[in-house]
DSSP file (Angstrom, degrees, kcal/mol; ACC not computed):
  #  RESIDUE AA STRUCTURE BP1 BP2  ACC     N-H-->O    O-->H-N    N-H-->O    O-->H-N    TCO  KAPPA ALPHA  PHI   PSI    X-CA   Y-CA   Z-CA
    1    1 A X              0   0    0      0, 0.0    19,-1.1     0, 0.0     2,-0.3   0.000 360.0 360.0 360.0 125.7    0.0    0.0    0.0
    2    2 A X  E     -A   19   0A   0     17,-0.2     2,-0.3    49,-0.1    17,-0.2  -0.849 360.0-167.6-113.6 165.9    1.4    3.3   -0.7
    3    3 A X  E     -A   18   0A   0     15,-2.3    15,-2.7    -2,-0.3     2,-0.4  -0.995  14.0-162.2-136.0 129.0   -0.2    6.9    0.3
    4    4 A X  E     -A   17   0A   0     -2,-0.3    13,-0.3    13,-0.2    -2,-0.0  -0.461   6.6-172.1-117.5  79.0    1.5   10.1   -1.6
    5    5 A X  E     -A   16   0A   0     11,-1.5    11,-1.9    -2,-0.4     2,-0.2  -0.345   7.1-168.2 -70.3 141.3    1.1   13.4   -0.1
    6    6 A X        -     0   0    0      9,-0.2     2,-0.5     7,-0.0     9,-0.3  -0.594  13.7-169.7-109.8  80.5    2.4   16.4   -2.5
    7    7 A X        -     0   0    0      7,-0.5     7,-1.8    -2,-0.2     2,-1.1  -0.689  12.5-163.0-100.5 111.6    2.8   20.1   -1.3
    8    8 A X  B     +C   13   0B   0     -2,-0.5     5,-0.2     5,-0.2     2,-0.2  -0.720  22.7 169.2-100.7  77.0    3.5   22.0   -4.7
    9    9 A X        -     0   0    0      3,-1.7     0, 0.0    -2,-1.1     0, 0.0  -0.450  46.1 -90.7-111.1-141.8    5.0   25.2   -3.3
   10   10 A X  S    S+     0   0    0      1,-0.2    -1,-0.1    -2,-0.2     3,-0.1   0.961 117.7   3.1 -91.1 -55.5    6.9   28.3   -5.3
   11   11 A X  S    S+     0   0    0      1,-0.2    32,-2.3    31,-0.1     2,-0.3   0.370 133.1  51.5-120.7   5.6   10.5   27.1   -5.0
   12   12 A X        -     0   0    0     30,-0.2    -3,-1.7     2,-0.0     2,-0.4  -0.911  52.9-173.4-131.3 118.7   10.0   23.8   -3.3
   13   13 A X  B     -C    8   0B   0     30,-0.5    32,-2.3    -2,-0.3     2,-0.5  -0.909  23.5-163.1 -93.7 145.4    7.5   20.3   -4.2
   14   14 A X  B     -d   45   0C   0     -7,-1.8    -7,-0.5    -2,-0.4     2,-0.4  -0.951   9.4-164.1-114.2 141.6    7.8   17.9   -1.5
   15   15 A X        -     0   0    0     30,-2.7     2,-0.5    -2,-0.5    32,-0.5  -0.972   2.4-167.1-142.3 112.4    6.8   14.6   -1.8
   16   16 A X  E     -A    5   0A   0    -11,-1.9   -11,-1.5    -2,-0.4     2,-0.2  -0.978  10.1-151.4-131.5 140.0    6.3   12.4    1.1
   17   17 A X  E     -A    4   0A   0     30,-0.6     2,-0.4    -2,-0.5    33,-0.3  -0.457  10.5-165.0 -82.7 109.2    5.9    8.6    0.5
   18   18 A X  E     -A    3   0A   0    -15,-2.7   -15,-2.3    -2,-0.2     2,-0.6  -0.980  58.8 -11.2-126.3 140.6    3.8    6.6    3.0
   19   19 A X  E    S-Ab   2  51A   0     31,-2.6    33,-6.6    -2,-0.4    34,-1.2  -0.853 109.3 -11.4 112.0-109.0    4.0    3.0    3.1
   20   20 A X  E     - b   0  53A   0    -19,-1.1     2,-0.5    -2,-0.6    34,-0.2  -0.998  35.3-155.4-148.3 147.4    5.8    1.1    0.4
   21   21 A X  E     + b   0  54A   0     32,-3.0    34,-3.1    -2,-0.5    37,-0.5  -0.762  44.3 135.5-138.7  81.0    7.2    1.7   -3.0
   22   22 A X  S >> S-     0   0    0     -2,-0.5     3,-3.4    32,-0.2     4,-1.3  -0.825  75.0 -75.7-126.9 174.6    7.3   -1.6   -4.9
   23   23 A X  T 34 S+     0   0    0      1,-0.3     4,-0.1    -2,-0.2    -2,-0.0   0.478 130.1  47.4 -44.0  -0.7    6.6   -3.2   -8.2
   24   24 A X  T 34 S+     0   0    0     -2,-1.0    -1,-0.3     2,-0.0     3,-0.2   0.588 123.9  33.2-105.7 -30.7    2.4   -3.0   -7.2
   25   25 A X  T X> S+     0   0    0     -3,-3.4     4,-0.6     1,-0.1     3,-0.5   0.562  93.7  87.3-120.2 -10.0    2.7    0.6   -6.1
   26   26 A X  H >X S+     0   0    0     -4,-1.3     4,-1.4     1,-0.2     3,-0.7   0.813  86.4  53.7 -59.9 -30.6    5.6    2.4   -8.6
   27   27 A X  H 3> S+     0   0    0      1,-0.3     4,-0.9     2,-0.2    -1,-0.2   0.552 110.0  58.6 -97.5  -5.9    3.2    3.6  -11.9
   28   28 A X  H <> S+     0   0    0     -3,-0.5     4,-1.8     2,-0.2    -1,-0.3   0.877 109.7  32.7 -55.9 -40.7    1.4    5.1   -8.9
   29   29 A X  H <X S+     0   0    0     -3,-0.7     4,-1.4    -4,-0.6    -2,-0.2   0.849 118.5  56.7 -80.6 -39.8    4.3    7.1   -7.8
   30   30 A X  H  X S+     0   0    0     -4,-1.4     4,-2.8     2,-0.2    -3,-0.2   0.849 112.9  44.8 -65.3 -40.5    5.4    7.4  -11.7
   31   31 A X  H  X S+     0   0    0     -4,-0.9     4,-3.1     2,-0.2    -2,-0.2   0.969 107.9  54.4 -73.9 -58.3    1.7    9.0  -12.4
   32   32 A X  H  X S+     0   0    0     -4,-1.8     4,-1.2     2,-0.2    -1,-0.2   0.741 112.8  43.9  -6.3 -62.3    1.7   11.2   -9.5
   33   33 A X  H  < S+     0   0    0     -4,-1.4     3,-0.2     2,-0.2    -2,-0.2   0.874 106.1  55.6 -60.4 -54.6    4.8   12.7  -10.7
   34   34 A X  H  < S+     0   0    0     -4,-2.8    -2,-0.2     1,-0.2    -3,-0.2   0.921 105.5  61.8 -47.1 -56.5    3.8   12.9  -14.3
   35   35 A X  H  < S+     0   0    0     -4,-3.1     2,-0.3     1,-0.0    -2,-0.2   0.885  81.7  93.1 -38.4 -56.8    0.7   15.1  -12.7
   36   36 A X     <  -     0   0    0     -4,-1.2     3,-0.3    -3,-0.2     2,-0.2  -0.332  61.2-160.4 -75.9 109.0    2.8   18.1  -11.1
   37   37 A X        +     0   0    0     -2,-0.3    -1,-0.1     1,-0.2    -2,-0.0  -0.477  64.2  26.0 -85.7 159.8    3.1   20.8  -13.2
   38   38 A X        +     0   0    0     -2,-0.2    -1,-0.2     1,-0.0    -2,-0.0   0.787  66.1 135.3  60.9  53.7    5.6   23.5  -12.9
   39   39 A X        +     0   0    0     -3,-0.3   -26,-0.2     3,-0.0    -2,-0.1   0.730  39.7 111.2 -89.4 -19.9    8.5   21.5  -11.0
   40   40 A X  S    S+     0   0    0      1,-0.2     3,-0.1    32,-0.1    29,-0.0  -0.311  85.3  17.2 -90.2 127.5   11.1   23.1  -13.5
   41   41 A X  S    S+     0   0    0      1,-0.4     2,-0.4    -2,-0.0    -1,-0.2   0.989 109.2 108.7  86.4  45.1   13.4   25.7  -11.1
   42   42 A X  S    S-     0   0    0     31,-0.1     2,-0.6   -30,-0.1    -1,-0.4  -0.927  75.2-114.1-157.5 153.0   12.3   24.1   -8.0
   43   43 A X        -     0   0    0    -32,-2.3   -30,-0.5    -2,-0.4     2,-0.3  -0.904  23.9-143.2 -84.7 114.7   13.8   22.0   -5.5
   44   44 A X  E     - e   0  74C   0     29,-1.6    31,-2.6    -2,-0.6     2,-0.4  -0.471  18.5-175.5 -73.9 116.5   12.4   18.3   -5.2
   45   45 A X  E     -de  14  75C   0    -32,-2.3   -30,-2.7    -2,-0.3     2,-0.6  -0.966   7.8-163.3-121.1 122.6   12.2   17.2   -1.6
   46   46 A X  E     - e   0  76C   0     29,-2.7    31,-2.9    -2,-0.4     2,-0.6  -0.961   5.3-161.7-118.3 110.7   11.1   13.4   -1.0
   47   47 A X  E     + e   0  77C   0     -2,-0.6   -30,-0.6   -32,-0.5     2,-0.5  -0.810  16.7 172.9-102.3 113.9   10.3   13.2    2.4
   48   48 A X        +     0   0    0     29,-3.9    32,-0.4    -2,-0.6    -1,-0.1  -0.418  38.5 124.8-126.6  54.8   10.3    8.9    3.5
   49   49 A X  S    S+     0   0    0     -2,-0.5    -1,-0.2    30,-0.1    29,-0.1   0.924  92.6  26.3 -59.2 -55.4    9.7    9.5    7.3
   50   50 A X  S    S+     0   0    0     -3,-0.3   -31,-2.6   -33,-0.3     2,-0.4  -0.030  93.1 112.5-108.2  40.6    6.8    7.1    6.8
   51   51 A X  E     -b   19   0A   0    -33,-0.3   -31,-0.2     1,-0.1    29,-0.2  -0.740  43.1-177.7 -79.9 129.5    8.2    5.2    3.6
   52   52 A X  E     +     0   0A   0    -33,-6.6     2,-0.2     1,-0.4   -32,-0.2   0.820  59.4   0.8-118.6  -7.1    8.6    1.8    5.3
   53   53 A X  E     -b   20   0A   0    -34,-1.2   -32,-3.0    30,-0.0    -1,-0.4  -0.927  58.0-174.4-153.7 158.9   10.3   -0.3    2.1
   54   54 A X  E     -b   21   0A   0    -34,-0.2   -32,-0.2    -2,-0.2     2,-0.1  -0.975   9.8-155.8-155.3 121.1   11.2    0.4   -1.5
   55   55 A X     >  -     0   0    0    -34,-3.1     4,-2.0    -2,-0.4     5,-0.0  -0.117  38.3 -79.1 -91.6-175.2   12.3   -1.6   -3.9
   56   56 A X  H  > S+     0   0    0      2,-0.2     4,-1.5     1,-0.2   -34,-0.1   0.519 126.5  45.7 -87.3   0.1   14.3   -1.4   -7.0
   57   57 A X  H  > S+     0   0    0      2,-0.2     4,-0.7   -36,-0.2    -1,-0.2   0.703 112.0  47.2 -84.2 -30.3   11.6   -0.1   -9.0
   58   58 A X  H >> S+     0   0    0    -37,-0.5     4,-1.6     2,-0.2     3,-0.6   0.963 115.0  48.9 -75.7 -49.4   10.5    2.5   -6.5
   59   59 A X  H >X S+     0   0    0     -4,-2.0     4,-1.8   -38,-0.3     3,-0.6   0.980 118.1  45.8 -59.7 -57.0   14.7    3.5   -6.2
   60   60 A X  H 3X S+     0   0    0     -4,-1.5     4,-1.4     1,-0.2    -1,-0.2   0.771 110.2  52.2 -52.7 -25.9   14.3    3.4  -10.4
   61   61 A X  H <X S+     0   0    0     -4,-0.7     4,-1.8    -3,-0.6    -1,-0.2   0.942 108.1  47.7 -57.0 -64.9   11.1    5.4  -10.1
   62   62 A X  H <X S+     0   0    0     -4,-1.6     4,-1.6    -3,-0.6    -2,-0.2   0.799 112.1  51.0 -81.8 -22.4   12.9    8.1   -7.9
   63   63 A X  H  X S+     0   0    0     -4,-1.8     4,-6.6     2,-0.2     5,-0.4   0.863 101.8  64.4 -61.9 -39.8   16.1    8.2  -10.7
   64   64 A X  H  X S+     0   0    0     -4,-1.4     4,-3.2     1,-0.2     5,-0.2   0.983 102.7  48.9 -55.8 -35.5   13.4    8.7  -13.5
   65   65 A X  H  X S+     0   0    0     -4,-1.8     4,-1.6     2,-0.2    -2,-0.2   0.981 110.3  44.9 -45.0 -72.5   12.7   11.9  -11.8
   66   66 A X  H  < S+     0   0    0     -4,-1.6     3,-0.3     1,-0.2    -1,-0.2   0.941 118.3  50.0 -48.4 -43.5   16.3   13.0  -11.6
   67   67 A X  H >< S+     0   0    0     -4,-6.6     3,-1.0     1,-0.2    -1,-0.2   0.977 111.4  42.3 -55.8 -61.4   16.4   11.8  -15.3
   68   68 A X  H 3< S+     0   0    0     -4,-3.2    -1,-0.2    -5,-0.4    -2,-0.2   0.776 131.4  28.9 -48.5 -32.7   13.3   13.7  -16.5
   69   69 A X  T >< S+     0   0    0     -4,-1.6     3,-1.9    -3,-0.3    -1,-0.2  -0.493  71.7 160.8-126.6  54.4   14.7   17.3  -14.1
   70   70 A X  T <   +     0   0    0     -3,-1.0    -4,-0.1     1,-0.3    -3,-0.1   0.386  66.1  62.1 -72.7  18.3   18.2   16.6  -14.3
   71   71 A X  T 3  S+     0   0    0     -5,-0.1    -1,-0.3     2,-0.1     2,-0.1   0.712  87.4 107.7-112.9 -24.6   18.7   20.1  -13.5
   72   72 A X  S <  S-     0   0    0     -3,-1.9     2,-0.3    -6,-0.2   -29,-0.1  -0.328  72.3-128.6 -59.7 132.9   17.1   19.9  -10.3
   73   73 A X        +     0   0    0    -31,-0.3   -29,-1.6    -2,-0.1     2,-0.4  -0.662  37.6 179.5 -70.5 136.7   18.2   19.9   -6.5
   74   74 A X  E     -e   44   0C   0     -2,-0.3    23,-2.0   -31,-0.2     2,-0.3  -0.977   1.2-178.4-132.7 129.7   16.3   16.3   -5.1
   75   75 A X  E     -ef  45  97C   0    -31,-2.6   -29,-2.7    -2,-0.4     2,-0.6  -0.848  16.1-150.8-120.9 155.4   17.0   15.8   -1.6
   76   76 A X  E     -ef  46  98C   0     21,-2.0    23,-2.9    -2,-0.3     2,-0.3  -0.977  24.9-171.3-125.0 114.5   15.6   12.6    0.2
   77   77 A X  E     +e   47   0C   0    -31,-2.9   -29,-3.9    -2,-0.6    21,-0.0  -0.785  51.4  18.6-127.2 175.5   15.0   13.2    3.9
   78   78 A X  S    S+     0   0    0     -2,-0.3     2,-0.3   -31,-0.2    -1,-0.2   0.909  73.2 177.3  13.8  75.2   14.1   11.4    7.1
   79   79 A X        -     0   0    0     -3,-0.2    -1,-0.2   -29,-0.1     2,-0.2  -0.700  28.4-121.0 -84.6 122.6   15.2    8.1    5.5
   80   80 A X     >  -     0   0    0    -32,-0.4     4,-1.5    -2,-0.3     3,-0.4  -0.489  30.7-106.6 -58.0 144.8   14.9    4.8    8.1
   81   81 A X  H >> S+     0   0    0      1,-0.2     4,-2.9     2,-0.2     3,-1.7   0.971 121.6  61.9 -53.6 -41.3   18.1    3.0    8.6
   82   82 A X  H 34 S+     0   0    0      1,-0.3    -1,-0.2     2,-0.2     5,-0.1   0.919 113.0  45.0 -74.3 -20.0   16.7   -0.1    6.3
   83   83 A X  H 34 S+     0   0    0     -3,-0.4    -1,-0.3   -32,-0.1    -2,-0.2   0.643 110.1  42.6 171.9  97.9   16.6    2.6    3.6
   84   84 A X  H << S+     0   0    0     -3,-1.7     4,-0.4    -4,-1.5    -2,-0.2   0.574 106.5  60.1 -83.2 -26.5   19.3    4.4    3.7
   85   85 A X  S  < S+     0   0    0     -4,-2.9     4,-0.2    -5,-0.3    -2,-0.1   0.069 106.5  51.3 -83.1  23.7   21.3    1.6    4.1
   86   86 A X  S  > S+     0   0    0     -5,-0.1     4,-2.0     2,-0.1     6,-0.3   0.353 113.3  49.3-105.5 -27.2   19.6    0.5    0.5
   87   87 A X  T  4 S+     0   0    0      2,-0.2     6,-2.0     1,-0.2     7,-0.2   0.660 110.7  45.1-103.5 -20.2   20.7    3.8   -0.6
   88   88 A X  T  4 S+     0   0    0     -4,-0.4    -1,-0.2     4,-0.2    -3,-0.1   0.840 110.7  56.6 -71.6 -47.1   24.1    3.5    0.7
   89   89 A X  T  4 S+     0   0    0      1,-0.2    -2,-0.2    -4,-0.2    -3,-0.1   0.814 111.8  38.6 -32.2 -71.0   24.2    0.2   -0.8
   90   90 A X  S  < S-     0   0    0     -4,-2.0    -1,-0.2     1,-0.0    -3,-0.1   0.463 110.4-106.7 -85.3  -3.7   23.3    1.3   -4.6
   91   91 A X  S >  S+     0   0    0     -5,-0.1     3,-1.8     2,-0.0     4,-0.4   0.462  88.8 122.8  98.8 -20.3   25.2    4.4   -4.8
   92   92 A X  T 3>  +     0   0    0      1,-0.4     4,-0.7    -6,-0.3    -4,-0.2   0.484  58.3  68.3 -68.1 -24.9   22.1    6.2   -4.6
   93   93 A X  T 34 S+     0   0    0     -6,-2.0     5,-0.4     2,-0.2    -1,-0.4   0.396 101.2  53.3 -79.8   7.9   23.1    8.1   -1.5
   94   94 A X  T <4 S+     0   0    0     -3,-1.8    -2,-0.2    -7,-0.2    -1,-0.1   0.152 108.9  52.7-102.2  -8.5   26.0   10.1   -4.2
   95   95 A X  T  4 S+     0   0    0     -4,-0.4     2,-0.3     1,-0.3    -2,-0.2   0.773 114.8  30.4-103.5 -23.3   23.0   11.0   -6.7
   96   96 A X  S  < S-     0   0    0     -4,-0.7     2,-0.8   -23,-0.1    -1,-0.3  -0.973  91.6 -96.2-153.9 150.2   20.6   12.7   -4.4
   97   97 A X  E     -f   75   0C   0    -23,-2.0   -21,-2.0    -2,-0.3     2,-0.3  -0.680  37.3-149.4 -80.3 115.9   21.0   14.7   -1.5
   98   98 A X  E      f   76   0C   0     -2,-0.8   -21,-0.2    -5,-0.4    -1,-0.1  -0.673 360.0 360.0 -66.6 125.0   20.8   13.2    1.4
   99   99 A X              0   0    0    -23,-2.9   -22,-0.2    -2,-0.3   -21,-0.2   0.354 360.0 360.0-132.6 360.0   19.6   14.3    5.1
């Protein structure tokens, strides 16, 4: 089950993740994304305080973003140790900023 909240403001979207982001729940997250207009100039903040697993399609998911705004700061914050230490693991914490 996933839940996506979005808060679209002027220089920041946040997007925070509840639940899980695997191969049943990704074209959710992919659609979502696709939805939010004006992202271009903005900093992407993915907030996974209450993300509680992610897989490698949901981690592929959150690179199609970087691919698609490759101009954009995306930071990933309040990450659980199981993952960050996924994110540590793939390299993933040296593509997006982590806090």
């Amino acid at each position: 089950m996933l839940s996506i909240s979005i808060n679209n403001e002027k220089d920041r979207l946040e997007v925070a993740l509840i639940g899980e982001v695997d191969i049943y729940t990704v074209d959710m997250l992919k659609n979502k994304m696709d939805e939010v207009n004006e992202i271009k100039g903005k900093e992407i903040v993915f907030d996974l305080e209450r993300l509680d697993y992610i897989d490698s399609t949901g981690l592929g998911a959150l690179i199609g973003v970087k691919g698609k705004h490759p101009d954009a700061v995306i930071k990933v914050i309040n990450m659980k140790s199981n993952v960050s230490r996924l994110f540590d693991i793939t390299g993933l914490s040296k593509i997006f900023v982590t806090e």
